[in-house]
The first five atom37 places (N, CA, C, CB, O) and aatype in JSON, in Angstrom:
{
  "aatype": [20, 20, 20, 20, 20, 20, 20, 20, 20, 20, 20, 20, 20, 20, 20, 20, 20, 20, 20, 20, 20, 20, 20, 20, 20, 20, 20, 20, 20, 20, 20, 20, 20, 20, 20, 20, 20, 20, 20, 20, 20, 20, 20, 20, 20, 20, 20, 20, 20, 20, 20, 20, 20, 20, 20, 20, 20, 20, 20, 20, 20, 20, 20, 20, 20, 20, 20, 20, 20, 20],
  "atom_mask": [
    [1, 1, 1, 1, 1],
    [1, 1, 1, 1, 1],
    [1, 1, 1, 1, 1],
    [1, 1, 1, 1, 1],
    [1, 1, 1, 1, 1],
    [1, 1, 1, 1, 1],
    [1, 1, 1, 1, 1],
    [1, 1, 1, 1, 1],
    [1, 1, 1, 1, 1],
    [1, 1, 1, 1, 1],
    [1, 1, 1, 1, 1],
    [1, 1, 1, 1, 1],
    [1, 1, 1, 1, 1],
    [1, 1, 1, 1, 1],
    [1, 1, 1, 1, 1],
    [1, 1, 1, 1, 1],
    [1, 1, 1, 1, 1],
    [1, 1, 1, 1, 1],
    [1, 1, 1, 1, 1],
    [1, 1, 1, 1, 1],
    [1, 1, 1, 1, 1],
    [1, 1, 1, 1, 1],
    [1, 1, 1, 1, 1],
    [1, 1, 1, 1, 1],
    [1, 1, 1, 1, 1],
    [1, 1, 1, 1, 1],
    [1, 1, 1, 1, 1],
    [1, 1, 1, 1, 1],
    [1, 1, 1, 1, 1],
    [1, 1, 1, 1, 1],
    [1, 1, 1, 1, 1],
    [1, 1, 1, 1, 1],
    [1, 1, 1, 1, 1],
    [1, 1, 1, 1, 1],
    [1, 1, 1, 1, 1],
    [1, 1, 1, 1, 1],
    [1, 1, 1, 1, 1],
    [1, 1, 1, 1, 1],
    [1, 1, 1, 1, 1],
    [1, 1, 1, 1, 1],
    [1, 1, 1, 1, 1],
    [1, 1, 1, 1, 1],
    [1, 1, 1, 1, 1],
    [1, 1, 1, 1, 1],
    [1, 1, 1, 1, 1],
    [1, 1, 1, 1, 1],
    [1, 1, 1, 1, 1],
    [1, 1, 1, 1, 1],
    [1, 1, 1, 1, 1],
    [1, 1, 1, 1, 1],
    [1, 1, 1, 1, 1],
    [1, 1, 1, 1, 1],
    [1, 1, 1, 1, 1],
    [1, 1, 1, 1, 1],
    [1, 1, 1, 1, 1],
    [1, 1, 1, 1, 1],
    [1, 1, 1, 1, 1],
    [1, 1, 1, 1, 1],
    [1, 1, 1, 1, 1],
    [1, 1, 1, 1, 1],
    [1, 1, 1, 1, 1],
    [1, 1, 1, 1, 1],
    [1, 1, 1, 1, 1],
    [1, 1, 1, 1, 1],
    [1, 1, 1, 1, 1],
    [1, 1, 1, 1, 1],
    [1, 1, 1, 1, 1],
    [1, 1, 1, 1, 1],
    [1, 1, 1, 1, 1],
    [1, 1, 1, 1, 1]
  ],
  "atom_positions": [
    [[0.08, 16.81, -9.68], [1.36, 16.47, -9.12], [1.33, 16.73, -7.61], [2.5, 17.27, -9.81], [1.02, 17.78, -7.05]],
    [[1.7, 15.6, -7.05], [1.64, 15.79, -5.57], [3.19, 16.67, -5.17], [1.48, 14.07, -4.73], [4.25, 16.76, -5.78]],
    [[2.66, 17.32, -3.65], [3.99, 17.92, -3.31], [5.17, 16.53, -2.45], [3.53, 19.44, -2.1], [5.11, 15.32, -2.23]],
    [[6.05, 17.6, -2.22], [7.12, 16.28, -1.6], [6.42, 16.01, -0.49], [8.86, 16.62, -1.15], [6.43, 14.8, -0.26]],
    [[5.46, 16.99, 0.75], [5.45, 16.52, 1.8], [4.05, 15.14, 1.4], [5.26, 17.86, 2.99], [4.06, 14.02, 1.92]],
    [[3.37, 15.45, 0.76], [2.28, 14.5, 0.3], [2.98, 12.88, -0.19], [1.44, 15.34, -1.1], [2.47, 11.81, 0.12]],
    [[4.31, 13.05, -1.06], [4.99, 12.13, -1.52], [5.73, 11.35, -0.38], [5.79, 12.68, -2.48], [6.04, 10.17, -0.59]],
    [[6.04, 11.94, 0.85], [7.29, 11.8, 1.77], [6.63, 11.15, 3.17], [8.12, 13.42, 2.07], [7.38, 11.04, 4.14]],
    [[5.33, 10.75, 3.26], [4.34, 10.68, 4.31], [4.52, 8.67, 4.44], [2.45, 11.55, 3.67], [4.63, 7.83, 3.54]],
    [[4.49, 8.5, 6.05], [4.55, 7.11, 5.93], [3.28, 6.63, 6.07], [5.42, 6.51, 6.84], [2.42, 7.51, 6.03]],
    [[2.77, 5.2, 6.28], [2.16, 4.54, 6.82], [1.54, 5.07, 8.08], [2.8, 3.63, 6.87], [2.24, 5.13, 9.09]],
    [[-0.12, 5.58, 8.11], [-0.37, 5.85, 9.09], [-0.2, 7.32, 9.96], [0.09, 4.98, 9.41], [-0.55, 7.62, 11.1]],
    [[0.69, 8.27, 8.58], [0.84, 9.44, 8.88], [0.0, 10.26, 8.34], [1.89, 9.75, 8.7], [-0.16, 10.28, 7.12]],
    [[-0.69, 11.11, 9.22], [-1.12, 12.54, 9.07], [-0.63, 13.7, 8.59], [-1.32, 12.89, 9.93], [0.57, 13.72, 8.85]],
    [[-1.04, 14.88, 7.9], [-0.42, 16.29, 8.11], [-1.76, 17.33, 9.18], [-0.09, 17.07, 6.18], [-2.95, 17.61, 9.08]],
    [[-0.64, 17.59, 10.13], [-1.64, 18.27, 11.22], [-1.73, 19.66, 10.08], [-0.83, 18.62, 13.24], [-2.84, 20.04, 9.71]],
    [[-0.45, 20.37, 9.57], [-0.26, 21.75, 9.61], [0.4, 21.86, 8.43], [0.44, 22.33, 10.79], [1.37, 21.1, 8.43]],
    [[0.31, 22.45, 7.45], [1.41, 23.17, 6.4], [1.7, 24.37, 6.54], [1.08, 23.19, 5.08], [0.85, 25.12, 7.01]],
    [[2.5, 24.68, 6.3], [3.27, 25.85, 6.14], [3.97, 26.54, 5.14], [3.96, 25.77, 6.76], [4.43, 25.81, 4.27]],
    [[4.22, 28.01, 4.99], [5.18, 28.23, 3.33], [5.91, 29.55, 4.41], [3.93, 28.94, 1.16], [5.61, 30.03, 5.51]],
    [[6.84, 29.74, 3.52], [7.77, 30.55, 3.98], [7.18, 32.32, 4.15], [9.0, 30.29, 2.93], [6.57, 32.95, 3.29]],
    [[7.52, 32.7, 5.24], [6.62, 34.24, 5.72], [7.55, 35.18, 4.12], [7.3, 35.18, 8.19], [8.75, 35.18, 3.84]],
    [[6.85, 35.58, 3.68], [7.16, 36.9, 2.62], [8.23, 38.02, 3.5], [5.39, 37.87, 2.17], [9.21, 38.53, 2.95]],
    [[7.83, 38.3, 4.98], [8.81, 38.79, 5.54], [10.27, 38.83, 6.02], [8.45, 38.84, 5.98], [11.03, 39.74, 6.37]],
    [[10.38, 37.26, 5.89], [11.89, 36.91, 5.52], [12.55, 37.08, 4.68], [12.19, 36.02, 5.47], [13.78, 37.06, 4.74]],
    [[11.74, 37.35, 3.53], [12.52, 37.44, 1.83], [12.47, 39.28, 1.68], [11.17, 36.38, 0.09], [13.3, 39.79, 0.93]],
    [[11.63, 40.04, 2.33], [12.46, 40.96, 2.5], [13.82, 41.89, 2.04], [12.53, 40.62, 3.11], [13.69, 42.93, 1.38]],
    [[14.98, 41.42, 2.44], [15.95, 41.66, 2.52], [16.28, 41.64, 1.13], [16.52, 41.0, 3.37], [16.77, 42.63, 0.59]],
    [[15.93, 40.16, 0.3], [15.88, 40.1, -1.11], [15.56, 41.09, -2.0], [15.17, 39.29, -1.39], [16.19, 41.27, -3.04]],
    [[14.36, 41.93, -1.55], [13.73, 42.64, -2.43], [14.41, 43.6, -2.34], [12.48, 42.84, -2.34], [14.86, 44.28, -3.25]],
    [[14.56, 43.74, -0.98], [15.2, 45.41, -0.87], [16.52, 45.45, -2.02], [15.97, 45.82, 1.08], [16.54, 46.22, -2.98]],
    [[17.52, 44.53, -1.73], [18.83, 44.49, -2.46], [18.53, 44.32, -4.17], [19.77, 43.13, -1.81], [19.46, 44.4, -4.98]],
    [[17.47, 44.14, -4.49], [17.12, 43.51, -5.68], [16.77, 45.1, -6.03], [15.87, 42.12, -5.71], [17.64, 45.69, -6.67]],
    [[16.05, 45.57, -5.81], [15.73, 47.38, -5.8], [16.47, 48.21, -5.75], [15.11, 47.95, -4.89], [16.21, 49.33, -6.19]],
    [[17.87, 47.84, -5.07], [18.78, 48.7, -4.99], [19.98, 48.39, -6.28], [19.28, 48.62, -3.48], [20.66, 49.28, -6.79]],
    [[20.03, 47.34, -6.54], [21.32, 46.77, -7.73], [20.19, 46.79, -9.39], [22.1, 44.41, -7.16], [20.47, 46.65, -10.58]],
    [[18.96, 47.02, -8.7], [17.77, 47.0, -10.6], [18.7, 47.98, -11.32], [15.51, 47.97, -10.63], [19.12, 47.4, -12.32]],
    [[19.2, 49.23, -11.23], [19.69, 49.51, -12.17], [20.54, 49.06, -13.05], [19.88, 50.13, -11.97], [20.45, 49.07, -14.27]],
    [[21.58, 48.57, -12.2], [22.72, 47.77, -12.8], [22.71, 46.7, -13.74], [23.3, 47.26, -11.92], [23.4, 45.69, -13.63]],
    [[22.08, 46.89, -14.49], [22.51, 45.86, -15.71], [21.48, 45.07, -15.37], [24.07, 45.06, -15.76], [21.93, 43.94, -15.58]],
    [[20.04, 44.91, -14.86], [19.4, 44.37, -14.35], [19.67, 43.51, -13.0], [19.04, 43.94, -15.2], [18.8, 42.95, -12.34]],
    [[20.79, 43.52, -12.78], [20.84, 42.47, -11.61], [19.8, 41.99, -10.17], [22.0, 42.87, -11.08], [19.46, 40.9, -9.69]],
    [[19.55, 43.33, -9.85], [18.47, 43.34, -9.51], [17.02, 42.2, -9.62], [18.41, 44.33, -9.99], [16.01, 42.02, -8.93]],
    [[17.25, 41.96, -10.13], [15.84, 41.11, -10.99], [16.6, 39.52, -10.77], [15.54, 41.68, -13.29], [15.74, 38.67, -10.58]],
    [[17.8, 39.04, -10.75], [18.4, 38.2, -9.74], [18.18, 37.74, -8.46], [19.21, 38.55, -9.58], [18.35, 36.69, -7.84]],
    [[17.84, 38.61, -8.3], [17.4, 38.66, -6.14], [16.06, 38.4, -6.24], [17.56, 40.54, -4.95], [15.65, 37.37, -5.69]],
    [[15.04, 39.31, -6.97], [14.08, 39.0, -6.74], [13.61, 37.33, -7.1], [13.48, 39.99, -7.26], [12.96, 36.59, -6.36]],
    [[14.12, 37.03, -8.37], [13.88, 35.67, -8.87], [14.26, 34.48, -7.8], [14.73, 35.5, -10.19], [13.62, 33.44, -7.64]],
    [[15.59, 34.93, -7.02], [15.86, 34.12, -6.35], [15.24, 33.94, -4.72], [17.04, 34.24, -6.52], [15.55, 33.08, -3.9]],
    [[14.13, 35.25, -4.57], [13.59, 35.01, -3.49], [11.93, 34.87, -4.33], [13.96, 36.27, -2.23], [10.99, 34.75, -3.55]],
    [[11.65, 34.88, -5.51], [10.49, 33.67, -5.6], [10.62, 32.81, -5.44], [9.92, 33.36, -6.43], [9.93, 32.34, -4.54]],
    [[11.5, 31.94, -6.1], [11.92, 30.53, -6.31], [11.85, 29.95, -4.69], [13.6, 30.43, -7.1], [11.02, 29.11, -4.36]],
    [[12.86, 30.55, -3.74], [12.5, 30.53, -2.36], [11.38, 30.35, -1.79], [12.76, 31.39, -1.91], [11.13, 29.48, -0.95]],
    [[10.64, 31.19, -2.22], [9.11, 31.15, -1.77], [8.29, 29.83, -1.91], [8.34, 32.19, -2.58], [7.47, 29.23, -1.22]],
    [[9.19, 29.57, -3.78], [7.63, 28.93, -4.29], [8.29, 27.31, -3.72], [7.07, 29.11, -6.61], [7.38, 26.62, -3.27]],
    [[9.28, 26.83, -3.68], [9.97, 25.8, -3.43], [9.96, 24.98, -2.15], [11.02, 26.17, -3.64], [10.21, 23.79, -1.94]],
    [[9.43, 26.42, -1.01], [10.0, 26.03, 0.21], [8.7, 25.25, 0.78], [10.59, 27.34, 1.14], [7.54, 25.65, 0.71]],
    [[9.23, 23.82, 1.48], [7.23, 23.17, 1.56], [7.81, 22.73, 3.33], [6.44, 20.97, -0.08], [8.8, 22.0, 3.37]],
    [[7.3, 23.08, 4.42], [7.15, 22.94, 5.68], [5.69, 22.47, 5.68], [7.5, 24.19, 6.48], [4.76, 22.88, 4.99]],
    [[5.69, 21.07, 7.05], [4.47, 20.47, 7.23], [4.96, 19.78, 8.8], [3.98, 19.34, 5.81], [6.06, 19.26, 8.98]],
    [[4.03, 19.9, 9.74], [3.82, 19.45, 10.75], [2.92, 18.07, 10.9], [3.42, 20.45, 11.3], [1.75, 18.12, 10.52]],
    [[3.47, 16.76, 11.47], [2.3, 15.85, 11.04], [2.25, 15.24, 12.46], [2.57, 14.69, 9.65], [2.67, 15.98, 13.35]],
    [[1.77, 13.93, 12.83], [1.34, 13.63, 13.93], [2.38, 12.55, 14.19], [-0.12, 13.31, 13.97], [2.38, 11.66, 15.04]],
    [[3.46, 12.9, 13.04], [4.73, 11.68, 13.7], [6.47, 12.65, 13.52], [4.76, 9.65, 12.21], [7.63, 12.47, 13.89]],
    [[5.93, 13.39, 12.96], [7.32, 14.0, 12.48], [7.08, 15.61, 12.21], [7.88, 13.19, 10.97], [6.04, 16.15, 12.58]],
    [[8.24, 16.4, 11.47], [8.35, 17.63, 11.18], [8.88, 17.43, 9.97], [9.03, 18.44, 12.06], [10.08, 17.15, 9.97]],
    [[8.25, 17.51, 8.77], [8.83, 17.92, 7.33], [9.83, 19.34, 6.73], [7.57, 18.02, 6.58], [8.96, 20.21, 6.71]],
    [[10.46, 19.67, 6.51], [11.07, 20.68, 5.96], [11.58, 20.48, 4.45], [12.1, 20.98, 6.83], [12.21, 19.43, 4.35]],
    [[11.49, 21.05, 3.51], [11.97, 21.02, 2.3], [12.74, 22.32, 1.53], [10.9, 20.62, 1.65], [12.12, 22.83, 0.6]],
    [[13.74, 22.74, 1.79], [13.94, 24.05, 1.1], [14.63, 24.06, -0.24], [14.71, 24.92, 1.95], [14.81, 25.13, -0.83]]
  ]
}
């Protein structure tokens, strides 16, 4: 299965660069996800929702444009 930026490419377009989202942004996720785990699991909410983030997010630099997908 191709990704979107592979699917989303015109005529004659390149990808110079891919990219995925820095782990250091999601951060914040974990922390709050660590702090509410006791609670009834909720915790485990945050984290799921900063994989999904992770795994979803597709950035690509090409030789005609800038892709973003979040």
């Amino acid at each position: 299965m191709a990704s979107y930026v592979q699917n989303t490419l015109i005529k004659d377009e390149k990808i110079i660069y891919e990219g995925k989202t820095s782990i250091w942004s999601l951060i914040p996720l974990f922390v709050v996800g660590l702090i509410f785990l006791p609670f009834l699991g909720l915790g485990l909410l945050f984290w799921i929702a900063a994989v999904i983030r992770y795994a979803t997010t597709e950035l690509a630099f090409t030789n005609k444009r800038v892709i973003a997908k979040f």
